[in-house]
Each structure stands twice: as C-alpha cells, then as structure tokens.
C-alpha positions as CSV (number, residue, x, y, z in Angstrom):
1,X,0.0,0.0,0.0
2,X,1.6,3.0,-1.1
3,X,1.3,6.4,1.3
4,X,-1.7,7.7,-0.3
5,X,-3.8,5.2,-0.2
6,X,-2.7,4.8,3.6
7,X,-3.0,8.5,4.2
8,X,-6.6,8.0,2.5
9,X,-7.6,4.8,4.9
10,X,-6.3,6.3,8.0
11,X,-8.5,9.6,7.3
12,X,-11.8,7.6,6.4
13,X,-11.4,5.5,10.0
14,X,-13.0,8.5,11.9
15,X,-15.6,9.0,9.8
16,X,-16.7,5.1,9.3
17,X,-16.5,5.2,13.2
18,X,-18.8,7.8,13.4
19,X,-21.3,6.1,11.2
20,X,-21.5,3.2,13.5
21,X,-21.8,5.4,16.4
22,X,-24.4,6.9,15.4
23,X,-26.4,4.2,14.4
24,X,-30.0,5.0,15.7
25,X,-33.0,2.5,16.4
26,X,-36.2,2.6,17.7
27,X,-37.2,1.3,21.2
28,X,-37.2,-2.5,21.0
29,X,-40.5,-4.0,21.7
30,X,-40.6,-5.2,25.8
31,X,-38.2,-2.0,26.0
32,X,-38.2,0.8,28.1
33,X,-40.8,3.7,27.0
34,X,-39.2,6.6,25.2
35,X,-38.6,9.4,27.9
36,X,-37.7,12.7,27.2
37,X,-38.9,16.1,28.4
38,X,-40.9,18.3,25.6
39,X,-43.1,21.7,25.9
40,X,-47.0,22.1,24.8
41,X,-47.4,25.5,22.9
42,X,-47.5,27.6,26.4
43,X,-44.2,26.6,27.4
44,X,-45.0,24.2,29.9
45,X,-42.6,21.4,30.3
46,X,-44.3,17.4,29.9
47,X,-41.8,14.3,30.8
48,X,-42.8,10.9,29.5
49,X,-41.9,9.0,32.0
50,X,-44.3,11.3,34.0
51,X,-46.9,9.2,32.6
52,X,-47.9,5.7,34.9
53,X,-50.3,3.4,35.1
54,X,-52.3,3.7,31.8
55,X,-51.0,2.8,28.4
56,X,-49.4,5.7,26.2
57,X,-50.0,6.2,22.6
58,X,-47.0,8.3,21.5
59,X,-47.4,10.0,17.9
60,X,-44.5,12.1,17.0
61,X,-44.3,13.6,13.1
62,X,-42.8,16.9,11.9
63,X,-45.2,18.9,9.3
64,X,-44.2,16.5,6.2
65,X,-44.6,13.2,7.9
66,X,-47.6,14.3,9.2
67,X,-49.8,12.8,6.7
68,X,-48.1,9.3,6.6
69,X,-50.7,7.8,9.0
70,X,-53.8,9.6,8.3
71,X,-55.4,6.5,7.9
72,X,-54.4,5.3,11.1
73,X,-55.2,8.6,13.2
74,X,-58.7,8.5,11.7
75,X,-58.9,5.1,13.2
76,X,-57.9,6.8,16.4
77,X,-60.1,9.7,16.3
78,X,-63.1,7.0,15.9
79,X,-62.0,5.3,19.1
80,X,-61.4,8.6,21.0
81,X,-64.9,9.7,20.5
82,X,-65.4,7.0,23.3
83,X,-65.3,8.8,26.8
84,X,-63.2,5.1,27.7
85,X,-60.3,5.6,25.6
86,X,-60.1,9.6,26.2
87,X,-59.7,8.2,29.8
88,X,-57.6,5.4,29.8
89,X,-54.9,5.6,27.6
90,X,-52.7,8.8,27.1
91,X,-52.1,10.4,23.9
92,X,-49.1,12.2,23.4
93,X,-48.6,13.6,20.0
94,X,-45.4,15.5,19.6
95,X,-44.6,17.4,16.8
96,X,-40.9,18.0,15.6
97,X,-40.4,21.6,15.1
98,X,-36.5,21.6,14.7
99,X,-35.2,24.6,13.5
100,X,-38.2,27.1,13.9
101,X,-37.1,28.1,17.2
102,X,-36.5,31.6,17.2
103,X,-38.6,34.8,16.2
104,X,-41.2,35.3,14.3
105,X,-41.4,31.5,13.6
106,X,-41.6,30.8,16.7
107,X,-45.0,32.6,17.5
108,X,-46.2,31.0,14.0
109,X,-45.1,27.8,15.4
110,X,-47.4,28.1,18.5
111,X,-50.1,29.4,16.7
112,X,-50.2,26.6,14.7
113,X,-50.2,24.1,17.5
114,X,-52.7,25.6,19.5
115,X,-55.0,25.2,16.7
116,X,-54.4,21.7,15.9
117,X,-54.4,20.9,19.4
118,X,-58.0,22.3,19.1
119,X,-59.3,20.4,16.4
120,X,-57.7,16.9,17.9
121,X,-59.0,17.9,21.7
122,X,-55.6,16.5,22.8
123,X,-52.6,18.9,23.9
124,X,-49.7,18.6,21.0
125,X,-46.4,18.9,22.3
126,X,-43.4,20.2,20.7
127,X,-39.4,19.3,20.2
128,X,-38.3,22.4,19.4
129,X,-34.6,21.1,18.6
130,X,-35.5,17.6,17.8
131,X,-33.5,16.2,21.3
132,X,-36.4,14.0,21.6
133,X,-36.1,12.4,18.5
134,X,-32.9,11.9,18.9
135,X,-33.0,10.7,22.3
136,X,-35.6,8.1,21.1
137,X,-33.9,7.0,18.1
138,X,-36.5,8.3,16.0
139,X,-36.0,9.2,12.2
140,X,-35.9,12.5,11.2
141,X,-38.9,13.1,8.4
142,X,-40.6,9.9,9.5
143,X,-44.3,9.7,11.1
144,X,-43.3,7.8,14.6
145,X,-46.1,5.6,16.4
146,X,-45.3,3.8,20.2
147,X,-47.6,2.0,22.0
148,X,-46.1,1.7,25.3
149,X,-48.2,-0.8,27.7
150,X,-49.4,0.7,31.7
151,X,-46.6,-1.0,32.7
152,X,-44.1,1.4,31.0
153,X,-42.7,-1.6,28.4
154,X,-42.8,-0.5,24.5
155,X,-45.7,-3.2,22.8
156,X,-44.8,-2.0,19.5
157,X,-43.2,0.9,17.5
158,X,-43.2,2.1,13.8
159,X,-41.5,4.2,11.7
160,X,-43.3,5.5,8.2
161,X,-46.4,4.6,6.5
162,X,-48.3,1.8,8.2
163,X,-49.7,-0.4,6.4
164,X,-53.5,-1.3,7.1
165,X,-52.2,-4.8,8.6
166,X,-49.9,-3.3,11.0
167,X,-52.6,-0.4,12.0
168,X,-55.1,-3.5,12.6
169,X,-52.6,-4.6,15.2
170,X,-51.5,-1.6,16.5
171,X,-55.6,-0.9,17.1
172,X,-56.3,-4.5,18.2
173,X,-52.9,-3.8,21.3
174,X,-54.6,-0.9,22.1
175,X,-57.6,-2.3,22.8
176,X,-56.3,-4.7,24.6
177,X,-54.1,-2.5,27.3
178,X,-57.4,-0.6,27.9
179,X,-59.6,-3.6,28.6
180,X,-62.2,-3.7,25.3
181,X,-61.0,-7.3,23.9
C-alpha cells in the first residue's frame, strides 16, 4: 500500500466510526418507554416518563410526515370519540419543530399548535430542537407511532407509512391494554 492510499484509509477511520456510532433505532418491543422532556405550545414542560399506570399512545411527526398515518389517526379519532379511551390511555402527539425556534417562527409555530391541538381535543407537544427524537432514536422526516403498555414496556413501535395490517394490530394492542378485547 503505497502512502496515499494509507493517508486516505487512515483519514476515512473516523468518519466510518462515526457512522457506527451513530447508528439509531427505535425502542425494542418489551423496551423501556421513550422518555424525554418536551413543551406544549405555552411553554409548559411534559416528561414521559411522567406518565404511569395507563397505556401511552405516542405519535411524533414533523409537518411532512404528518400525513403518513392519516389512515391510522382516523382510526384513532373514531375510538377517542369514546369517553373510555379519552380516559384510559394517554395520547401524546409531539410534533418535531427543529429549527423554527426563534422569532417570528416561533409565535407561527405556537399558533399553529394551539390550533391543531383544538381540532384533535388533545394537547400537541413540541421538540423544538429535535433532542427528543434523537434521544428516542427516532428518524428524522418519519411519522413515529409507540404503544407503550401501563406498565411502561414498549408493545410495539413504527416508523413511516403503516400499512393497514400493521394499523389493525396496532388498534387491536390498544384495545387490549385498555380492557375492550
């Protein structure tokens, strides 16, 4: 190997390195829940792992994955519309907002959440620098579903566009942790 070609391999060891340190996943089924601290649109801070004893439906998108799983939050909304599931599971949509942090985009940001939180009658949290994500292992640009069981264990999580098998399952675990087998 003549010195270039060793100059080249030597320089490309950090970077390879960094690949497969970086190598992100998300939480393994039977896992720990994702935890993480994010803020609703008034500034109030909301932990995860504040959330015990009822299962947790965790939705987390970013304004062009947020119409990856429209299918499957209509199927949600119908089931919400039930006093039983508004009570025992928690719904925690977070929206990625990395990037919009600072003024005026900010105050557009906020706007915008309030609103939606509106329409959905849920509280939408925000990840204003996209820590959560990448705490989580999340994928950046990807519509991001956890079901996490009362017991705080991860019972299934998916990345992208679910397809209508995988949202029949996802629907038929959640109706199992809240009791309506």
């Amino acid at each position: 190997m003549d010195r270039r070609h060793f100059l080249l391999t030597v320089a490309s060891v950090p970077f390879v390195l960094g690949l497969a340190t970086d190598a992100r996943a998300l939480p393994a089924v039977g896992g720990a829940r994702p935890g993480g601290t994010v803020v609703d649109a008034d500034g109030n801070a909301f932990d995860t792992r504040a959330v015990n004893g009822k299962p947790m439906l965790l939705v987390y998108e970013d304004k062009g994955s947020a119409t990856q799983n429209k299918e499957l939050k209509d199927d949600l909304g119908k089931l919400a519309s039930g006093e039983k599931y508004r009570t025992k599971v928690a719904l925690i949509p977070i929206a990625d907002v990395e990037g919009y942090d600072y003024w005026p985009a900010s105050a557009f940001v906020k706007s915008s959440i309030r609103s939606e939180s509106k329409k959905i009658n849920s509280k939408i949290y925000i990840d204003w620098d996209g820590s959560f994500r990448k705490a989580s292992g999340f994928t950046q640009g990807k519509s991001t579903i956890v079901l996490v069981g009362a017991d705080g264990k991860v019972r299934s999580a998916y990345e992208g566009t679910l397809p209508k098998d995988e949202r029949d399952k996802l629907i038929t675990a959640l109706k199992k942790e809240v009791g309506d087998n």
